[in-house]
LUMVO-593979 format. One record per residue (C-alpha): residue in one letter; chain; x, y, z. Coordinates in Angstrom, 2 decimals. Layout:
BEGIN
{res = A&chain = A&xx = X&yy = Y&zz = Z}
...
//
This chain:
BEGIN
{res = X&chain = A&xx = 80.82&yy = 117.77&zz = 107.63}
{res = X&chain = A&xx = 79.80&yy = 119.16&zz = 110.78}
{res = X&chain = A&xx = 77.64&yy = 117.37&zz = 113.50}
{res = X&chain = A&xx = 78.25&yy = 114.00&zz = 112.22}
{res = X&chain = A&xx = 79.45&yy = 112.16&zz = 109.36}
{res = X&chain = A&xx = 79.81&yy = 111.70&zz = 105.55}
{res = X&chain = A&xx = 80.88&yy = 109.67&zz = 102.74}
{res = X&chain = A&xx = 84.15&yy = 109.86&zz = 100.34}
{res = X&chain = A&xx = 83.50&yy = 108.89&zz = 97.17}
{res = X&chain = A&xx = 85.56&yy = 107.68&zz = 94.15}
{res = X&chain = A&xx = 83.87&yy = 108.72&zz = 90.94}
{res = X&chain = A&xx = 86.01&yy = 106.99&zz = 88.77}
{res = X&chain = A&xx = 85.97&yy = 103.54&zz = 90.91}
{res = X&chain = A&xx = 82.65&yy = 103.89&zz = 93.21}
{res = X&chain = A&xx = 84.33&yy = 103.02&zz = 96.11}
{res = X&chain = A&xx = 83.17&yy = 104.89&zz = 99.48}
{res = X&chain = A&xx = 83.72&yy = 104.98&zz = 102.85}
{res = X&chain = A&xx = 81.64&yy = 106.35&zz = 105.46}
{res = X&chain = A&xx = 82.71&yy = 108.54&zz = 107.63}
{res = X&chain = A&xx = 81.95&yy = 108.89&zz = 111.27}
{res = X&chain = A&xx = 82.15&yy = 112.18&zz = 113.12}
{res = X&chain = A&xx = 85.76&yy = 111.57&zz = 114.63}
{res = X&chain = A&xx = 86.86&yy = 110.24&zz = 110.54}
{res = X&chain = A&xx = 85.07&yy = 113.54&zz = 109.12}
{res = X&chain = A&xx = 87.12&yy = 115.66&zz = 111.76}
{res = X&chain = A&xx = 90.47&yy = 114.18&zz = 110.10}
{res = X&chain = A&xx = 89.13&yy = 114.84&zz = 106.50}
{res = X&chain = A&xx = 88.33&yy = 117.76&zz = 107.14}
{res = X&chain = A&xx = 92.06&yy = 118.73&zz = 108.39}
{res = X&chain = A&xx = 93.29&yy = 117.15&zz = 105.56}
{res = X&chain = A&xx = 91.46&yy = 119.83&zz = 103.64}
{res = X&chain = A&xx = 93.30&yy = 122.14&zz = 105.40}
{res = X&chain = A&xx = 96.70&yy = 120.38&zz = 104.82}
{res = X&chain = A&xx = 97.20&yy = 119.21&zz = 108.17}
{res = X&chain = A&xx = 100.07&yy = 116.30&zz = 108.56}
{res = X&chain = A&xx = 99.62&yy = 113.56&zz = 110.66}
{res = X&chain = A&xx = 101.02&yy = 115.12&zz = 113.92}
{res = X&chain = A&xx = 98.85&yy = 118.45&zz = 113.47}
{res = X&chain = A&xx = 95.78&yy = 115.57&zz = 112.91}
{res = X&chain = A&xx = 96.61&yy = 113.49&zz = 115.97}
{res = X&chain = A&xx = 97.44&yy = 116.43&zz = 118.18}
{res = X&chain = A&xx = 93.89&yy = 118.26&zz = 116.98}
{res = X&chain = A&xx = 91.80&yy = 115.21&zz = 117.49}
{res = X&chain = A&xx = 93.99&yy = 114.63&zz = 120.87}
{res = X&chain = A&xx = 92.47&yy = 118.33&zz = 122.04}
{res = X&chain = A&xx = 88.92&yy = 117.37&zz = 121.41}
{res = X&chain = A&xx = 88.88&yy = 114.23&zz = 123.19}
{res = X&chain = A&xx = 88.50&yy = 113.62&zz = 126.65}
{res = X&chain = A&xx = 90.86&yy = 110.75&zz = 127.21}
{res = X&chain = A&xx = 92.79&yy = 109.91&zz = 123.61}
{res = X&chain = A&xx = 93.70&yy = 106.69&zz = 123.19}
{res = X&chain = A&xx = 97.81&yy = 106.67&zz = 123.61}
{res = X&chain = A&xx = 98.11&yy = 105.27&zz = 119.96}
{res = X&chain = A&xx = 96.18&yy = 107.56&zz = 118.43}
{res = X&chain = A&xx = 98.59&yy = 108.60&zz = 116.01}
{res = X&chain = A&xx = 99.24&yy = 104.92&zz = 114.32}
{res = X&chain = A&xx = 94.82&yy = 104.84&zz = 114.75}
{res = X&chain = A&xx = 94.96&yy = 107.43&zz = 112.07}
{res = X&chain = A&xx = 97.58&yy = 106.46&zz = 110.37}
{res = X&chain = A&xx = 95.83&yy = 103.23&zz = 109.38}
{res = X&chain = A&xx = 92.38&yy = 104.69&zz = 108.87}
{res = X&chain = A&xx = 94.14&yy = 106.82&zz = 106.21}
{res = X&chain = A&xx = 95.73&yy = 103.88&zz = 104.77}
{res = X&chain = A&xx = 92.14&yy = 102.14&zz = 104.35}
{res = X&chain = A&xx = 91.61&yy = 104.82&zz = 102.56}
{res = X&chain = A&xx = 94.58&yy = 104.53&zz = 100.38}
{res = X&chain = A&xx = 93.52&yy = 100.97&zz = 100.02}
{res = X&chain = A&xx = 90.25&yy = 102.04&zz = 98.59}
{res = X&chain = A&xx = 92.02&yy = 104.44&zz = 95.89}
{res = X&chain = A&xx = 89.89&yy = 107.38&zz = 98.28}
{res = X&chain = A&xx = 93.32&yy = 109.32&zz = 99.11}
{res = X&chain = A&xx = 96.46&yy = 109.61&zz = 97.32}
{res = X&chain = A&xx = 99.74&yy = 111.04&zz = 99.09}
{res = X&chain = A&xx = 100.66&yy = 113.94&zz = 97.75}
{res = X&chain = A&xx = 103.78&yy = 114.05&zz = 96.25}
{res = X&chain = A&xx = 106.20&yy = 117.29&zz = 96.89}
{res = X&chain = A&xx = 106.63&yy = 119.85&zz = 93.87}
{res = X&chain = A&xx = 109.76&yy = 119.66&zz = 92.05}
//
């Protein structure tokens, strides 16, 4: 999802969101099994002045997403 954005899509429900090119960044490190910290600080690094809240910014985009049935926390192994 370089260059822009995207969509996430729920098969199973049809619910999307689109993504813009800052969302698509975080997406894309939670591919990469980033945790919120490692998100904010990455996102923090690209930006030229990041907003001091950031960190609760992304937090509640990714519970919109949870809202939406698009994400699911991952639950630890047993």
């Amino acid at each position: 999802m370089e260059n822009g954005g995207g969509v996430v899509l729920n098969l199973d429900s049809a619910q999307y969101y689109s993504l813009n090119e800052t969302a698509a960044q975080i997406w894309t490190l939670l591919e990469d099994g980033a945790s919120l910290k490692d998100i904010a600080a990455g996102l923090a690094a690209t930006l030229d002045d990041p907003p001091p809240d950031l960190e609760v910014q992304i937090s509640e985009f990714l519970e919109a997403l949870r809202q939406r049935d698009l994400l699911a926390s991952a639950e630890p192994s047993p």
